[in-house]
C-alpha positions as CSV (number, residue, x, y, z in Angstrom):
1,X,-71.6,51.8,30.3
2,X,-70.1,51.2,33.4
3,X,-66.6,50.4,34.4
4,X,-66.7,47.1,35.4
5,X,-68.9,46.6,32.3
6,X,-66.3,47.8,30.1
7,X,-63.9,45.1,31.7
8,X,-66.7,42.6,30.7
9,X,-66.5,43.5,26.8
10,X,-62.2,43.6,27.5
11,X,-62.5,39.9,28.8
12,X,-64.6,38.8,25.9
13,X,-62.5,40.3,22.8
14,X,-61.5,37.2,20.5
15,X,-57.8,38.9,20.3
16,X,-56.8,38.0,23.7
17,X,-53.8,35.6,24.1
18,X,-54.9,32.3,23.8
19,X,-54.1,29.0,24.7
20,X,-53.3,28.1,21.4
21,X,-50.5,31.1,21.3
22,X,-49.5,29.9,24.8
23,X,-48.8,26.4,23.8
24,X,-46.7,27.6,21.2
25,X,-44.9,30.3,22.1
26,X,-44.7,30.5,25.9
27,X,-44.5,26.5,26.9
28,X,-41.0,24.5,25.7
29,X,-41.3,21.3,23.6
30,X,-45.0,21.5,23.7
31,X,-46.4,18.3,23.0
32,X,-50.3,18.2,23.2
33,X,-52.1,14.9,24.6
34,X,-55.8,14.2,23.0
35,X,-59.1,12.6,24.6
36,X,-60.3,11.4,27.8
37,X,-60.2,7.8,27.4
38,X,-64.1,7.3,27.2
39,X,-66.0,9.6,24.6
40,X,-63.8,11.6,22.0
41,X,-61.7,14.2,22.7
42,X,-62.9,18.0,23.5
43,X,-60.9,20.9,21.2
44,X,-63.0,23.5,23.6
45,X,-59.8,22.3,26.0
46,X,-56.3,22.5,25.2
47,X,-53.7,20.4,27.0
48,X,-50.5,18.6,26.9
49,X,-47.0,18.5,28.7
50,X,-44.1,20.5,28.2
51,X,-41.8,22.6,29.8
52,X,-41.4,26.2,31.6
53,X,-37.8,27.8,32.1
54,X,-36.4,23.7,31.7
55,X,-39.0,23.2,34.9
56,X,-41.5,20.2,33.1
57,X,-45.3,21.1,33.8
58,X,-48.6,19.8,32.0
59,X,-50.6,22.7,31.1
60,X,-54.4,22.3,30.6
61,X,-56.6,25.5,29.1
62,X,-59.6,26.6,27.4
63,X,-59.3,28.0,23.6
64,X,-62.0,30.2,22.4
65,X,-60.7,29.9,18.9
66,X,-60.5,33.0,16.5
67,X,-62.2,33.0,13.6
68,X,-66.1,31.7,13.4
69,X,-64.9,28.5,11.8
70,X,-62.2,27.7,14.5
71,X,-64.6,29.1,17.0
72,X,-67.4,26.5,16.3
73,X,-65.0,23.7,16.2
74,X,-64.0,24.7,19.9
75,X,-67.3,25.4,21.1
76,X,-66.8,28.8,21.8
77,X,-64.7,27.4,24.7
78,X,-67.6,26.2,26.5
79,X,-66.0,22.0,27.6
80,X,-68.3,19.4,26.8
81,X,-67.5,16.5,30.2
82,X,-65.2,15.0,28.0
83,X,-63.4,18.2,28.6
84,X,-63.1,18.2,31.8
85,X,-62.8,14.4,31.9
86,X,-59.6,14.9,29.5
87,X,-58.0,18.0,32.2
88,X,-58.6,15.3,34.8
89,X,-56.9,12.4,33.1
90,X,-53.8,15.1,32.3
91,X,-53.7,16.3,35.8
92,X,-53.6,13.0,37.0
93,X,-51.0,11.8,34.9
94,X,-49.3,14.8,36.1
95,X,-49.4,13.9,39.6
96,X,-48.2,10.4,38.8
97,X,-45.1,11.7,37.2
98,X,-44.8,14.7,40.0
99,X,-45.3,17.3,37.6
100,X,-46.8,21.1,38.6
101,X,-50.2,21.9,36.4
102,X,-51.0,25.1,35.2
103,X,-54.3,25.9,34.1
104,X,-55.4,28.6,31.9
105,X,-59.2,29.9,31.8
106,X,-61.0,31.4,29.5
107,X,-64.8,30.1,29.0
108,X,-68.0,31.4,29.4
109,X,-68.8,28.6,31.3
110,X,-69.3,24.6,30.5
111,X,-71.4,24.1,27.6
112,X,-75.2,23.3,28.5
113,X,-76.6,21.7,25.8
114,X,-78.9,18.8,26.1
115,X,-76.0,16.1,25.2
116,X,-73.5,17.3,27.3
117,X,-75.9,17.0,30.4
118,X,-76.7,13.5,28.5
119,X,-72.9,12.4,29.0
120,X,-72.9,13.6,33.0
121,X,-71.2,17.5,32.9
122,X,-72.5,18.3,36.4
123,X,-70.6,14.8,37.5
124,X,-67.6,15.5,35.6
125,X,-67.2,19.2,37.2
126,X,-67.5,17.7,40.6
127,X,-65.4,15.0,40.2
128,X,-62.9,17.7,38.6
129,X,-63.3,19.8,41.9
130,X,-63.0,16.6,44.1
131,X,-59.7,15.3,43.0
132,X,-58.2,18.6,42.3
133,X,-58.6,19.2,46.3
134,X,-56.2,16.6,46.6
135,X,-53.7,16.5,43.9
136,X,-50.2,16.4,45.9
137,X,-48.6,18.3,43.1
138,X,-48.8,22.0,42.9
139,X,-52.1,23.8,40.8
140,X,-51.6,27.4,39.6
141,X,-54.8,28.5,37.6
142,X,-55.0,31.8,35.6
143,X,-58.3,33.3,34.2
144,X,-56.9,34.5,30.9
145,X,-60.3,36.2,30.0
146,X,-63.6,34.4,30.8
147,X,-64.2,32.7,33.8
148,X,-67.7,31.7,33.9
149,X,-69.7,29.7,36.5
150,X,-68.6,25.9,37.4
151,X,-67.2,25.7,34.2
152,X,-63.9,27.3,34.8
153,X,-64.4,26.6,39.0
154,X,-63.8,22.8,36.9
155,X,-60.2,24.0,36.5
156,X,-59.8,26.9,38.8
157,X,-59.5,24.8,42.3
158,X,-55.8,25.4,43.1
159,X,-53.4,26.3,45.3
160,X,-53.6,30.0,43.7
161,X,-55.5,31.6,41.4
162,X,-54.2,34.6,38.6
163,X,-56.3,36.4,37.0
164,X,-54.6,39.1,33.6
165,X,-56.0,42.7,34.6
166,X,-59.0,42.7,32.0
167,X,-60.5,39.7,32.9
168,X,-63.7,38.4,34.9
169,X,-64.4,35.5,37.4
170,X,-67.9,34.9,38.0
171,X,-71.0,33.0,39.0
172,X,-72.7,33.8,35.7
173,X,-72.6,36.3,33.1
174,X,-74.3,40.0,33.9
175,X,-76.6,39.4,31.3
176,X,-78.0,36.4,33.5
177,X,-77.9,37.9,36.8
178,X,-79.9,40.9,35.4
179,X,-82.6,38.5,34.1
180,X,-82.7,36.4,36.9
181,X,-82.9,39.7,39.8
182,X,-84.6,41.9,37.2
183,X,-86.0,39.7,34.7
184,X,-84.2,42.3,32.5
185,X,-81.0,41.4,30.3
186,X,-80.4,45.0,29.3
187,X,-79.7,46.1,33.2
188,X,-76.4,43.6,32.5
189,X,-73.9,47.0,33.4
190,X,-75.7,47.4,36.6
191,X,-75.6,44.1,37.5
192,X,-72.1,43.7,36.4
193,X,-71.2,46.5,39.0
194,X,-73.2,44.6,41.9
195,X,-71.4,41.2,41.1
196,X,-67.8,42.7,41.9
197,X,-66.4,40.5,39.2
198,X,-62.8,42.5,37.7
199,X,-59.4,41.3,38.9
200,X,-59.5,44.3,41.3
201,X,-62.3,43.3,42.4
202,X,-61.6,39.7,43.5
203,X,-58.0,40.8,44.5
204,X,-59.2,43.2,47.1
205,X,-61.8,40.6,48.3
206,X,-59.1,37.8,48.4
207,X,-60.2,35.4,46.1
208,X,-57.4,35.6,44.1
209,X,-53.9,36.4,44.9
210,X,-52.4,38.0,41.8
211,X,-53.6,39.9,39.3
212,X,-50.9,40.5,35.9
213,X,-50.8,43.9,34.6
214,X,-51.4,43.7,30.6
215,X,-49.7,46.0,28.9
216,X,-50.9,48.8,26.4
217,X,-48.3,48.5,23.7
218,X,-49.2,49.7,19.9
219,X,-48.6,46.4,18.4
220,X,-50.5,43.3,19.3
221,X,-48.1,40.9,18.5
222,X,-45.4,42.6,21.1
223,X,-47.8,43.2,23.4
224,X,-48.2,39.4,23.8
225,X,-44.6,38.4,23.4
226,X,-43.9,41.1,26.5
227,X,-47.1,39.5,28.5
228,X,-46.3,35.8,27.9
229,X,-42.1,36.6,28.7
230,X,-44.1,38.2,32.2
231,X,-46.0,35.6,33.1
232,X,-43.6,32.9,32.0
233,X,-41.1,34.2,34.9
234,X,-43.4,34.8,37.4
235,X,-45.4,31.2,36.8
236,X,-42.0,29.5,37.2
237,X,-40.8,31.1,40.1
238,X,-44.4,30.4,41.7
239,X,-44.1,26.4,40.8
240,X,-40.5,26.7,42.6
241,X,-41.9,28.2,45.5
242,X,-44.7,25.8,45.6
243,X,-42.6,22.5,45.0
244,X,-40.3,23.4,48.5
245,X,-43.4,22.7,50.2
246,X,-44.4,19.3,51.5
247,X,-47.3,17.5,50.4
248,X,-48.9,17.7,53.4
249,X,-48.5,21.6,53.9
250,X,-49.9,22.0,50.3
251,X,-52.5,20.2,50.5
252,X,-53.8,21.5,53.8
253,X,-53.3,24.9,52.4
254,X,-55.3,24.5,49.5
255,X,-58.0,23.0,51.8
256,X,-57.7,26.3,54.2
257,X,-57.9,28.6,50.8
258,X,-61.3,27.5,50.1
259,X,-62.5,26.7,53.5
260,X,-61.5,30.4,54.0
261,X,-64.7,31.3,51.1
């Protein structure tokens, strides 16, 4: 198995930190918002306000879930366009009320079942992408594990993207490049190779800006306490950095980092 294969099968692992442990033990006075206003509201996406270092944000991510039962009721992660629809509605509130967003990723892509395209999810990704291009508060997306396809592009258009050091950002998975180029789904290590899809990968090619070391420690629990204290610093002073800016240099340097692509 290749490298970049094994990084695959790292990003995948139903242990990762989750939004759900994010919520609760890296964001202050969580309080989590439900529903997009039109349909129901999606548990594949995770989002509410609360606080980071005293510093209010509203924090939007996917959650996997961890257990079969949980898993299912969260669609695996995959948003139905209620989803997205909700991230929008909380990303717009937060602009209202001049709050940063932080976005964390982890899906294997927007669900693609025959009632989600039934409800609009190729709209509800582009509208995503379309007002995210001009929110005039400050976006910081990380790809936690999984980040698959439009479906985490739907919360990954910011003003820079993270990714933790055993995760993947790509167009699809490896198994579908190899059966779309090879018509062979067992060739998915080669192909994951070709698509240059690791946080190395995408940090030396510039598409995103960070990548966070994860640590090796013996006990899982610490290991996530140690990540999550990491990030939490480094997220905040980001957002500080970020809110010195003007409106009108952030925005026109968001538009120059994907023009850039």
């Amino acid at each position: 198995m290749s490298e970049a294969m094994e990084m695959v099968k790292e990003a995948r692992k139903t242990d990762r930190l989750s939004m759900s442990e994010i919520a609760t033990d890296m964001i202050e006075d969580f309080i989590e918002l439900h529903g997009d206003r039109l349909y129901k509201d999606d548990q594949a996406i995770i989002g509410g306000i609360g606080k980071i270092n005293g510093l209010p944000v509203t924090v939007i991510g996917n959650e996997k879930g961890k257990d079969v039962k949980e898993s299912m009721r969260r669609n695996f992660g995959s948003p139905h366009p209620e989803g997205y629809r909700k991230s929008l509605r909380l990303m717009k509130q937060a602009e209202k009320f001049n709050r940063p967003i932080v976005n964390f990723i982890n899906t294997s892509g927007a669900y693609c079942g025959v009632e989600a395209e039934e409800r609009g999810q190729g709209e509800a990704i582009a509208k995503n992408l379309f007002e995210m291009s001009n929110l005039n508060v400050p976006v910081l997306s990380i790809i936690m594990g999984e980040g698959g396809s439009g479906g985490a592009l739907a919360l990954a258009l910011a003003d820079e993207v993270w990714m933790m050091e055993y995760s993947i950002y790509s167009i699809l998975s490896p198994e579908g490049f190899a059966s779309i180029l090879w018509k062979d789904a067992k060739r998915a290590s080669e192909a994951a190779d070709l698509m240059r899809l690791t946080s190395f990968d995408l940090k030396e090619l510039g598409i995103v800006e960070k990548v966070i070391a994860e640590k090796n420690h013996h006990d899982e629990w610490i290991e996530k306490q140690l990540l999550m204290k990491q990030m939490k610093k480094e997220i905040y002073d980001k957002l500080i950095n970020l809110r010195k800016m003007s409106k009108e240099t952030l925005l026109e340097e968001r538009y120059q980092r994907f023009r850039k692509f």
